[in-house]
Structures are given as C-alpha cells and as structure tokens.
N, C-alpha and C positions, 0 to 999 in steps of 0.2 A: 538634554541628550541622553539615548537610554543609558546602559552599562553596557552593554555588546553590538552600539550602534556602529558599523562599518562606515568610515571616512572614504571621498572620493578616490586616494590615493591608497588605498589599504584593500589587497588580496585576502579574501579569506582563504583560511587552510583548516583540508579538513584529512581524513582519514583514519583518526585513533575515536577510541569511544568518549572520550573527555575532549573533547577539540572547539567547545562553543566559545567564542570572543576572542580565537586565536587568529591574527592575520599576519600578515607577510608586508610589511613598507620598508622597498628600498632593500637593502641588503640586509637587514634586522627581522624582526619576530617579535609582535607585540602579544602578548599573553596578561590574563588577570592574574595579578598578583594575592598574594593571601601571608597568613604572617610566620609562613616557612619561608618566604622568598628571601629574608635576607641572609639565613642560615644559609641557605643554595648559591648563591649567589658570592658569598663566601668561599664554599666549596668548588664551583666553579674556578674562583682566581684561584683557587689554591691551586688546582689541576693547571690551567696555564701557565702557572708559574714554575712549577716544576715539569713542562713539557711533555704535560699528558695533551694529544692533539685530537683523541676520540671524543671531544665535548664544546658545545658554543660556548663563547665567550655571554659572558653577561654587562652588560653596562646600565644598569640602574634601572629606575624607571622616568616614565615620560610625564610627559605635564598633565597625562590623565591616569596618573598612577598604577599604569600598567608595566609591567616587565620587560625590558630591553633585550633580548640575546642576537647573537650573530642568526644569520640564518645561513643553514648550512644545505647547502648544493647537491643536488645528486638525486640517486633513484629511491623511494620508500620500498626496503625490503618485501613488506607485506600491504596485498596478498600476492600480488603480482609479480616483483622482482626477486621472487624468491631461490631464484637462479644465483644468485650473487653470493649465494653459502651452500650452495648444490655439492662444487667438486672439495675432495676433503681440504684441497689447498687450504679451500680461503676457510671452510669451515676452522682450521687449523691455525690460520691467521685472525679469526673473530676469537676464539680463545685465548691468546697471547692477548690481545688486545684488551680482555675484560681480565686477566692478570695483571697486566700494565693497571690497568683501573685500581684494583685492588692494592696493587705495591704502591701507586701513585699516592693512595689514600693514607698511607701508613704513620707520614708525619702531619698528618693535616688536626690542627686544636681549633675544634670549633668555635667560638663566638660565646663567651660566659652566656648570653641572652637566647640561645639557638632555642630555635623552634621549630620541629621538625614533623611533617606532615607522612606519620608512617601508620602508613594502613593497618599492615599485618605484620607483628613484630616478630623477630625468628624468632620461632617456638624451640625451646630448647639450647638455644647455639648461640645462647651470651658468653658474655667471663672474658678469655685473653685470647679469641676469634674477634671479638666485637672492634669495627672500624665502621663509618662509614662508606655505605653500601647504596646504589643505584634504587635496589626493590623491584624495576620492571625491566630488566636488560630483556627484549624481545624483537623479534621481529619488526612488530609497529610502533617501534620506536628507535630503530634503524634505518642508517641513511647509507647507501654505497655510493660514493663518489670517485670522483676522477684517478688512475694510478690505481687502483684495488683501495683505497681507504675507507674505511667507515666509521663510523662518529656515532654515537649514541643521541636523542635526544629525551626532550621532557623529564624532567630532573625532578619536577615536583615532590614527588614520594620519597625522594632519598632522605639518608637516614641513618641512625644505629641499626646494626643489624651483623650476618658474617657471612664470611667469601662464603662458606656453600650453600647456605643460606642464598645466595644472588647466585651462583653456581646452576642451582638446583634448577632455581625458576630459569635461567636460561636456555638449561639442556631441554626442557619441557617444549620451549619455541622451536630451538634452532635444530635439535635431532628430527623431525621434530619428536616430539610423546604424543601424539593425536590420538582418538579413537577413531573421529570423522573418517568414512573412506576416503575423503579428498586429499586426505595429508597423511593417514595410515602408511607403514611402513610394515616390511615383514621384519619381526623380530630379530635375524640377520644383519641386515642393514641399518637397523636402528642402533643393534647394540654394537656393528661397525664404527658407526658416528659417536656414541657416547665414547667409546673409548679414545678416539681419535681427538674429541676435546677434549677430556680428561689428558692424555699425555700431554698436549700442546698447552694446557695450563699450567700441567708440572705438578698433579697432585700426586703425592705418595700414599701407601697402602693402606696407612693407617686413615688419611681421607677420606681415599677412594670406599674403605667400608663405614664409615660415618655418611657418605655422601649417597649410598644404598635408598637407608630410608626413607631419606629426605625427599627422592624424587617425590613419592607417593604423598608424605605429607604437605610438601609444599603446595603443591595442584590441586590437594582438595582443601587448601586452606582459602583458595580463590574462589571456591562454590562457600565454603563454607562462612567468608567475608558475607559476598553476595546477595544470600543467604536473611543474613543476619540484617543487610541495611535496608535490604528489600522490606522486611519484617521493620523496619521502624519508619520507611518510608522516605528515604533518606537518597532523592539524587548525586548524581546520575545512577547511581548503583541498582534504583529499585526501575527503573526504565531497563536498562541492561541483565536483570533477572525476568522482566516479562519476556524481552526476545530470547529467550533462552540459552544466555550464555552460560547460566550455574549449570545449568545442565549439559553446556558441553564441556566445563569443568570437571564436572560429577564422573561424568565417560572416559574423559581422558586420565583421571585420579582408579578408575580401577582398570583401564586398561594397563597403568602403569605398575600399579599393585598385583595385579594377576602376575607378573612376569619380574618380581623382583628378584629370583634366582636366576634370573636370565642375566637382569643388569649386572648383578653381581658378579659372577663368570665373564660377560664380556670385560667386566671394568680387572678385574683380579686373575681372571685366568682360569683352567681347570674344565 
C-alpha cells in the first residue's frame, strides 16, 4: 500500500499548499504524521483542557500511523469565504480569538522530549515573549463554522516562538497586507483593519511599536524561507517557489515596508 494511498471510505481534502495524504473519515482527519506530532498533539489537549475551542481535538494515530484530529465543520476562509472576517465585527472577534490562543498557551510545559517542526523561528522576539505559538494563523488555515465560530487548523508548524511574532503573520492574511490587486486594499482601510485587530487583541503602545516592524519582516521572511528551500531543493517549498509564491511574498513584504509610517499612525495615532 503506498504512503498516501486513499482508502474506499477516506475523502481527500485539499486546498492549503501542504495538503497531499490529508483525508477526511467519518468525523476525523487523517494526516501524516512526522516527529513534531506528538509535541502538537500535547498541545492540542492542552488547549482542550483549559477550554480553548478555536482548535481540533487530536486523538493519536491510526493503525497506519497517521494522525487522528477532529474534523472541524464549516466554510475554508480562503480564498472564497473570505466574507466571514469582511465586517470589522468578526474581524474583531478573529483577534480575541488568536488572544484566547495565546493566554491559553501560557501555562502549557511542553513534553521534556518535544520536537517541534518550526520553519521560521521569530527573528528577534525570544526571551519572556517566547510561548508557544501557531507560526501560520491565516486565512487557509481557517474554518468559520456555525454561530460565528472559527477554529484554527493544521497545527504542524507550531512551536516556540512569540504573540507578535503569530500577530504579525496574521495581520499580513487577515487585513489583508496583499500587494496582488485582488486583495489590495487602499491604505485607509487597511490601516482601519490593523488597528481594529490590534485594539480587539488588547495590545498596548509599547507593542503596538515593536509590532511596526515586524509586519515587513515577518512577510519577507516567507520569500526569504522559500527562497532558501527552493535553492536546496527541498519540498514542497521548491514546487511552491516555481509557481510564484516567493514572489508574491516579495510584493507583499515591500508593499508593506513602503507604508510602515502609515501602520504606525494607524496603530499609535497622530
């Protein structure tokens, strides 16, 4: 049997760039595991247990040693539902929510043995910030389900890291920071939205100017990844640098840079 041979009973699911061997049986989610899963999966019950509800449950793996989680119901944000964080409400409401994530995460001791699968480690932003952290809170990796709820998935990446650090990369999806005209915003309205998560997370001043620069470097640290695995050949990364996503990386990292006295004013005022 191969390694991602689909079962009679087993939906495949796809829509993120990493989604090969992911299926859907029954009300679970089977996914290949690797040897971050049982760090995550730790982390996971941690999150259940202290009634973070934004995340599937994990339950072990199966007799083909793949990964168990809930599977969680509802519409994929991106690129299509992206109506579901349009009005500032819920925008407002997805930031409480990746708060809750972050206070959730505050008493969690990971696993003496943890092994953790982090791509890109915040540059800069260890010391007495460092918890763990998600790495890809975005878009296509958002579910909006029934009541207004949403729930985060694909846990894999998470990791040491720090709230603006996952901050950073979220405001990039969810304002969005695009350069594409498809998702381009006028400067205005973008920097309405940053600041409108920014309050609704509850950062103070002293963040909100630490959290400045970060947009620009986070975003190019995603071309700059890319990049890098591209150049050693290394999938899925160097398939996803042929279709040109460092380079909408690239666009969106100095569209964001061009305009960092902008964020800054909307985030501070003045």
């Amino acid at each position: 049997m191969g390694r991602h041979e689909v079962q009679p009973d087993e939906q495949p699911l796809t829509g993120g760039n990493v989604s090969v061997g992911v299926v859907r049986v029954g009300d679970t989610v089977r996914r290949p595991a690797g040897p971050w899963t049982p760090a995550v999966h730790a982390l996971l019950g941690h999150l259940h247990a202290v009634g973070f509800r934004g995340a599937p449950r994990a339950h072990g793996l199966d007799e083909r040693g793949r990964e168990v989680l809930d599977f969680v119901p509802g519409e994929m944000v991106w690129p299509f539902g992206f109506a579901q964080v349009e009005p500032h409400e819920r925008l407002a409401g997805l930031a409480r929510l990746v708060r809750e994530l972050h206070d959730a995460v505050k008493d969690f001791t990971p696993p003496p043995d943890a092994r953790w699968q982090v791509l890109i480690p915040a540059e800069g932003e260890a010391g007495e910030d460092e918890i763990i952290v998600h790495h890809d809170l975005a878009p296509w990796n958002l579910v909006a389900g029934e009541g207004g709820r949403f729930a985060f998935i694909d846990w894999d990446t998470a990791g040491p890291g720090s709230r603006l650090w996952d901050v950073a990369y979220a405001l990039h999806g969810f304002v969005p920071l695009m350069a594409h005209p498809d998702w381009r915003r006028d400067d205005a309205d973008a920097g309405e939205r940053l600041r409108v998560f920014a309050d609704a997370y509850g950062l103070d001043e002293a963040e909100r100017r630490r959290l400045v620069p970060l947009l620009g470097r986070r975003t190019r640290s995603m071309h700059d990844f890319l990049r890098d695995q591209a150049g050693r050949g290394v999938q899925p990364w160097a398939r996803l640098w042929a279709e040109g996503h460092g380079d909408a990386w690239r666009g969106d990292a100095e569209y964001i840079e061009e305009r960092e006295a902008h964020w800054e004013r909307a985030l501070l005022g003045g």
